[in-house]
VEXKEDREN-524245 format. One record per residue (C-alpha): residue in three letters; x, z, y. Coordinates in steps of 0.02 Angstrom, whole numbers. Layout:
N
@r = ALA; X = X; Z = Z; Y = Y;
...
END
This chain:
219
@r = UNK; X = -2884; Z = -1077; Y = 3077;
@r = UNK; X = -2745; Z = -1059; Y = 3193;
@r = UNK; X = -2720; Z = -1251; Y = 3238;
@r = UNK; X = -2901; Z = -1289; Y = 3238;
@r = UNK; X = -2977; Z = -1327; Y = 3415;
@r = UNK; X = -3073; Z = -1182; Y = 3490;
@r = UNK; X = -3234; Z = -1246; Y = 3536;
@r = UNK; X = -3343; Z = -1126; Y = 3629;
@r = UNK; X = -3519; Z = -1199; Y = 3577;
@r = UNK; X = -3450; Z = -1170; Y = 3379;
@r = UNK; X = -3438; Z = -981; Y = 3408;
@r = UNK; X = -3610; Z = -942; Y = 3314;
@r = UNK; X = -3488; Z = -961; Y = 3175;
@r = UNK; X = -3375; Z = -814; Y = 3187;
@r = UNK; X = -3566; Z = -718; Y = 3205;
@r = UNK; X = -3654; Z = -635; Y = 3043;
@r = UNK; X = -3816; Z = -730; Y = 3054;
@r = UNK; X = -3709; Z = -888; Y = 3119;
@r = UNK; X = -3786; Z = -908; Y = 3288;
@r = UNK; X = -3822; Z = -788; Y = 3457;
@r = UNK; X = -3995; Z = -753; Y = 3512;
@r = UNK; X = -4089; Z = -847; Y = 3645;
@r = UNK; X = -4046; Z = -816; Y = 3810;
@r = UNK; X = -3873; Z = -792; Y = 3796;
@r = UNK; X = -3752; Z = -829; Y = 3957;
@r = UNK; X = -3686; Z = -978; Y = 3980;
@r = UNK; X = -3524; Z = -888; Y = 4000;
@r = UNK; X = -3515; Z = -731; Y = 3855;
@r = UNK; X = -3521; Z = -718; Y = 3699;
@r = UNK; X = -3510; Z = -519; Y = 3595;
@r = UNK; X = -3458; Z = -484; Y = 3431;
@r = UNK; X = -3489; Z = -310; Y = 3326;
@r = UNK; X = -3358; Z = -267; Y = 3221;
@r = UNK; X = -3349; Z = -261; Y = 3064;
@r = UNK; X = -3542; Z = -364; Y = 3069;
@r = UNK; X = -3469; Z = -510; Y = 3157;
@r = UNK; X = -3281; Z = -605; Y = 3095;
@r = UNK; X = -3194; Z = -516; Y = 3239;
@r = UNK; X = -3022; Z = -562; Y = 3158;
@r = UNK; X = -3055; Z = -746; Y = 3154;
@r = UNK; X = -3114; Z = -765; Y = 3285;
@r = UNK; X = -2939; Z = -692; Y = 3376;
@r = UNK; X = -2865; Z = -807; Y = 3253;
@r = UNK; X = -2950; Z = -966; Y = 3326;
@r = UNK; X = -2932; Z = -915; Y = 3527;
@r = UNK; X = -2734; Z = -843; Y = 3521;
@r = UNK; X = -2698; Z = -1003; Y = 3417;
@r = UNK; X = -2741; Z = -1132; Y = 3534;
@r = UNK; X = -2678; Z = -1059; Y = 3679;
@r = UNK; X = -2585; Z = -1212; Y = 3778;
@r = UNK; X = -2513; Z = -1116; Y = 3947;
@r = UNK; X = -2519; Z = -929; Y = 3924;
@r = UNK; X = -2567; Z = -755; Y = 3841;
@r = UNK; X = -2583; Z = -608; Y = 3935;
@r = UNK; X = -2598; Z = -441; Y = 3830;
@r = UNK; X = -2638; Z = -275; Y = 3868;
@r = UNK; X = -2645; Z = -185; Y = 3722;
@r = UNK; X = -2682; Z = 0; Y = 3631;
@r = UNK; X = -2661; Z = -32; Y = 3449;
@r = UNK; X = -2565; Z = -159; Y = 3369;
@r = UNK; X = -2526; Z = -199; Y = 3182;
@r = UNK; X = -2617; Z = -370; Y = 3133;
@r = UNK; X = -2477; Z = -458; Y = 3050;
@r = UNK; X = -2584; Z = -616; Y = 3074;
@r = UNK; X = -2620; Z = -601; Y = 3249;
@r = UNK; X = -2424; Z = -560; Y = 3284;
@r = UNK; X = -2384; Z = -720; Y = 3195;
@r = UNK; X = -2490; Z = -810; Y = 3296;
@r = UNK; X = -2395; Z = -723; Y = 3456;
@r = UNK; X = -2239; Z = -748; Y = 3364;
@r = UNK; X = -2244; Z = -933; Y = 3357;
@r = UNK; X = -2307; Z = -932; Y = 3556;
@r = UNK; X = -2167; Z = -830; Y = 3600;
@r = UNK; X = -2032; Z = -944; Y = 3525;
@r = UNK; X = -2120; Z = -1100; Y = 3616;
@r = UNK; X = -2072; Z = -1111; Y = 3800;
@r = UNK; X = -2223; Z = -1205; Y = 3860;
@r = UNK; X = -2326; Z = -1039; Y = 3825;
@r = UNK; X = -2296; Z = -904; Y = 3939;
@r = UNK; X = -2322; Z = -736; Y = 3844;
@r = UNK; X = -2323; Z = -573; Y = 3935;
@r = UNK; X = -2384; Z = -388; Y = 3835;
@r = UNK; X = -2405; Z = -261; Y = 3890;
@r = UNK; X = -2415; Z = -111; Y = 3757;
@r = UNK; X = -2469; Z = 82; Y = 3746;
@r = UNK; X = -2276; Z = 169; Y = 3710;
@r = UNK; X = -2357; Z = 297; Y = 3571;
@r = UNK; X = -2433; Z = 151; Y = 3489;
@r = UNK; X = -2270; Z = 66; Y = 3491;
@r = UNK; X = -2180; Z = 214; Y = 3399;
@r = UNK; X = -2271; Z = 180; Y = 3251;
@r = UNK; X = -2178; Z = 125; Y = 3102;
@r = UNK; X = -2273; Z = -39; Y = 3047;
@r = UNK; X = -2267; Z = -74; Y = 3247;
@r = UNK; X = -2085; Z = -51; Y = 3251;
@r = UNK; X = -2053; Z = -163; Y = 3104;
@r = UNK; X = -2156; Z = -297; Y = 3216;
@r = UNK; X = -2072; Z = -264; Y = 3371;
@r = UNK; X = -1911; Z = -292; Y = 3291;
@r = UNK; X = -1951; Z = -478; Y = 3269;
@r = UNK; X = -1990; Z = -521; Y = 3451;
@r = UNK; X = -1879; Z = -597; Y = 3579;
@r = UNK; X = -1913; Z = -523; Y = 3756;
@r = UNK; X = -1758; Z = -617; Y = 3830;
@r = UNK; X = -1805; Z = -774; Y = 3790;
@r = UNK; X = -1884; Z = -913; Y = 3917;
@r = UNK; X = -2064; Z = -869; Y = 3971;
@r = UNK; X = -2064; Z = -685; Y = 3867;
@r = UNK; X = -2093; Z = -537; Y = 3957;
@r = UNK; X = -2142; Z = -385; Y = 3859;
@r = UNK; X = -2166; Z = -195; Y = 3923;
@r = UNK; X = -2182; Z = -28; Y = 3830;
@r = UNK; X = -2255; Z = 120; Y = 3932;
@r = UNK; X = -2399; Z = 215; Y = 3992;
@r = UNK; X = -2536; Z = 212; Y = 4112;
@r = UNK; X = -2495; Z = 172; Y = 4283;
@r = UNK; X = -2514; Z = 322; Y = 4405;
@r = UNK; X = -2561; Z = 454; Y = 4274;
@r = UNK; X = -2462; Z = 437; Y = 4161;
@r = UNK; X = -2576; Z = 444; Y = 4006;
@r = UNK; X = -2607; Z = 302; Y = 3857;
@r = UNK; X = -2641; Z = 133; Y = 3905;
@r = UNK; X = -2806; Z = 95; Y = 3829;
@r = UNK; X = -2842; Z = -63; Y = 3873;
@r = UNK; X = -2877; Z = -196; Y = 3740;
@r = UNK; X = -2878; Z = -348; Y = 3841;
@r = UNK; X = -2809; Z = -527; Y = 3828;
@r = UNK; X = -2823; Z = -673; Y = 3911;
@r = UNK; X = -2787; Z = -839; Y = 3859;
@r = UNK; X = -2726; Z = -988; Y = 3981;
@r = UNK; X = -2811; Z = -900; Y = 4132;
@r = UNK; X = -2996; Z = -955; Y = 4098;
@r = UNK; X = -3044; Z = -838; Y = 3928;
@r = UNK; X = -3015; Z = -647; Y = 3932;
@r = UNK; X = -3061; Z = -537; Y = 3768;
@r = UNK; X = -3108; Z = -349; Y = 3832;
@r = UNK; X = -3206; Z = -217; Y = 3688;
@r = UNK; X = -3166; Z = -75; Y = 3616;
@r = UNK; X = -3079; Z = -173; Y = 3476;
@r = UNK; X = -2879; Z = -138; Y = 3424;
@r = UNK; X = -2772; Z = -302; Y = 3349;
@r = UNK; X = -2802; Z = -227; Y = 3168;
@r = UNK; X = -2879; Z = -241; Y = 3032;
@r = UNK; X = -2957; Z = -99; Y = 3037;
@r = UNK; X = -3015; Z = -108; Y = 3204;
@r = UNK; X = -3069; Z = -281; Y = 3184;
@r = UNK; X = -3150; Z = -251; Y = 2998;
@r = UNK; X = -3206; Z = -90; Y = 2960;
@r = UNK; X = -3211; Z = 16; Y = 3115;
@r = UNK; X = -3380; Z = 8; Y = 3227;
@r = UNK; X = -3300; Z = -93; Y = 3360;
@r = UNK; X = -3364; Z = -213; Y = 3518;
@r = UNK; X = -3266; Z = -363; Y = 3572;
@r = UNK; X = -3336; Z = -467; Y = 3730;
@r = UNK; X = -3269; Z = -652; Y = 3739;
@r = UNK; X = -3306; Z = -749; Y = 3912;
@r = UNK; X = -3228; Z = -874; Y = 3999;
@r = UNK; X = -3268; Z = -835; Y = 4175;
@r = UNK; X = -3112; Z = -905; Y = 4293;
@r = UNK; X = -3154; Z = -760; Y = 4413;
@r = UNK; X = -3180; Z = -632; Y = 4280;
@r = UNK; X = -3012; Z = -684; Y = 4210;
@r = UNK; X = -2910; Z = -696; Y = 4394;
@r = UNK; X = -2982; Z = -503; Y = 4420;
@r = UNK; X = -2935; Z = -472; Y = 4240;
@r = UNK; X = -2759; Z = -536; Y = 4271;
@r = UNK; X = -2721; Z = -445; Y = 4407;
@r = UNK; X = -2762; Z = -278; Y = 4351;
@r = UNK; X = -2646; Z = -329; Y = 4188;
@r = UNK; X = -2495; Z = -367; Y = 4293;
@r = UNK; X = -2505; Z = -216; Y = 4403;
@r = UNK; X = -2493; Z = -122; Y = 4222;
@r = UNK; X = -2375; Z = -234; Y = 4179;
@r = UNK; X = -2252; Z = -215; Y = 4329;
@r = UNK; X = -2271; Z = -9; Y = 4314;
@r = UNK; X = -2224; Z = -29; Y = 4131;
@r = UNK; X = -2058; Z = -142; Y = 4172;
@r = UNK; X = -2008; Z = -3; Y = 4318;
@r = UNK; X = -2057; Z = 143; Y = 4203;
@r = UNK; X = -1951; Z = 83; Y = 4067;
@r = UNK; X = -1800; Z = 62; Y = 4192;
@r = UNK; X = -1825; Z = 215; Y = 4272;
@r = UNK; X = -1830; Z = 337; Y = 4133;
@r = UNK; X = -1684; Z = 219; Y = 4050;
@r = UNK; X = -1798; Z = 157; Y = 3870;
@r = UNK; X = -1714; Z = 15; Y = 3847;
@r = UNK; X = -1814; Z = -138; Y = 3778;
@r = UNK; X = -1679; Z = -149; Y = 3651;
@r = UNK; X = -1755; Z = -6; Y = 3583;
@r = UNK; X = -1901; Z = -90; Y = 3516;
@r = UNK; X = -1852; Z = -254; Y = 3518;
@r = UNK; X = -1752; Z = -378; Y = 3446;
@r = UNK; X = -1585; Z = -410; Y = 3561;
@r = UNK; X = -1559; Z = -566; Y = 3660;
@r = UNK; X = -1509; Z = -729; Y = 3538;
@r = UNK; X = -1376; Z = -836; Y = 3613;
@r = UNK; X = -1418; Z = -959; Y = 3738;
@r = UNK; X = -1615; Z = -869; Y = 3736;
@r = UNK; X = -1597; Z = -861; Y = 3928;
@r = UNK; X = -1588; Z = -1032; Y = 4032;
@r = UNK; X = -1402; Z = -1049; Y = 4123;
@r = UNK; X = -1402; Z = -1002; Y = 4298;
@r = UNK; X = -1388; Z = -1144; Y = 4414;
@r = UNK; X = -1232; Z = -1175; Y = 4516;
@r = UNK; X = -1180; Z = -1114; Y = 4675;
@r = UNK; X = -1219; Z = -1197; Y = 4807;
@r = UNK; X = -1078; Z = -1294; Y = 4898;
@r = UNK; X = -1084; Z = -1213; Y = 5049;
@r = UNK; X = -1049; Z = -1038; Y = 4981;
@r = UNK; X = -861; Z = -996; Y = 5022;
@r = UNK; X = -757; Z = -986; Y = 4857;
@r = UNK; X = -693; Z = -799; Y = 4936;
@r = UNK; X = -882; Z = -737; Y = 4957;
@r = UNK; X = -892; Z = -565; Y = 4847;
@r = UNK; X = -1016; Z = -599; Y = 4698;
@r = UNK; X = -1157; Z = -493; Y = 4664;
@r = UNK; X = -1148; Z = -346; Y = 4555;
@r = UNK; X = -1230; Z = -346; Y = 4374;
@r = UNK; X = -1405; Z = -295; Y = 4382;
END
């Protein structure tokens, strides 16, 4: 399912009576979990992502679904940023998949925190895939959310809806990256460390730096 094409007028397929009602928009499609194939259908959109995913997430344990972000992780042509909910993350079947992921390496950029301002969960279970379709619902990446809780999951691929969408995602995203510095979590803590060579050389100085100039300090 993962390397199929994702074809938006085939979509009736991942629905229980294998089509949408009349009327629909052009735009949207919904599914109803655990009526419609919620699962596959995340199967078909994450794996044919060309450019990027963009994840803000509550709950995550689908083994299947972190494959799929897995193998888009290890691929530098796919930028892959998540953003996830830190008591979520705690979670033992959650550690055991955070373990496996590479935050250091080229295009990877992966946060564990809170909600900005307030400090509270991040709820959010949003993604959207190479800036054009955005998932949002009430529906957690597992299989219980997807298959046996009473669950909503909205699919459109509105360019607008997407570039507010986005924006809101990275403004989590950014408070996540400064929360985790300033209260010291380390990513290391939940994630695998840095392989060698993961992150791309830095280029040479420029010849008209002076050989005596001080360098900068470590970050």
């Amino acid at each position: 399912m993962a390397d199929a094409p994702f074809v938006w007028e085939s979509l009736g397929t991942f629905k229980a009576e294998g089509r949408f009602l009349d009327g629909y928009p052009d735009d949207e499609r919904t599914f109803f979990a655990p009526r419609d194939n919620v699962h596959g259908l995340l199967v078909a959109l994450l794996g044919t992502a060309q450019h990027s995913i963009v994840v803000n997430m509550f709950g995550y344990d689908d083994d299947e679904l972190n494959t799929i972000i897995e193998g888009k992780l290890a691929d530098a042509r796919v930028y892959v940023q998540m953003s996830l909910d830190r008591s979520q993350a705690a979670g033992v079947h959650e550690k055991a998949i955070l373990a496996k992921w590479n935050n250091n390496a080229f295009g990877n950029s992966i946060a564990i925190g809170t909600s900005s301002v307030h400090n509270a969960i991040s709820h959010l279970k949003i993604v959207i895939v190479d800036g054009v379709y955005t998932v949002k619902g009430s529906t957690n990446w597992s299989l219980s959310g997807e298959q046996q809780q009473d669950n909503e999951l909205s699919l459109n691929r509105n360019a607008v809806i997407a570039a507010e969408t986005r924006a809101i995602l990275d403004l989590n995203h950014d408070f996540m990256l400064k929360q985790m510095v300033g209260s010291g979590l380390k990513v290391a803590k939940f994630l695998a460390p840095a392989s060698p060579g993961a992150m791309p050389p830095l280029p040479p100085a420029p010849a008209s730096v002076s050989a005596a100039a001080p360098s900068a300090s470590p970050a």
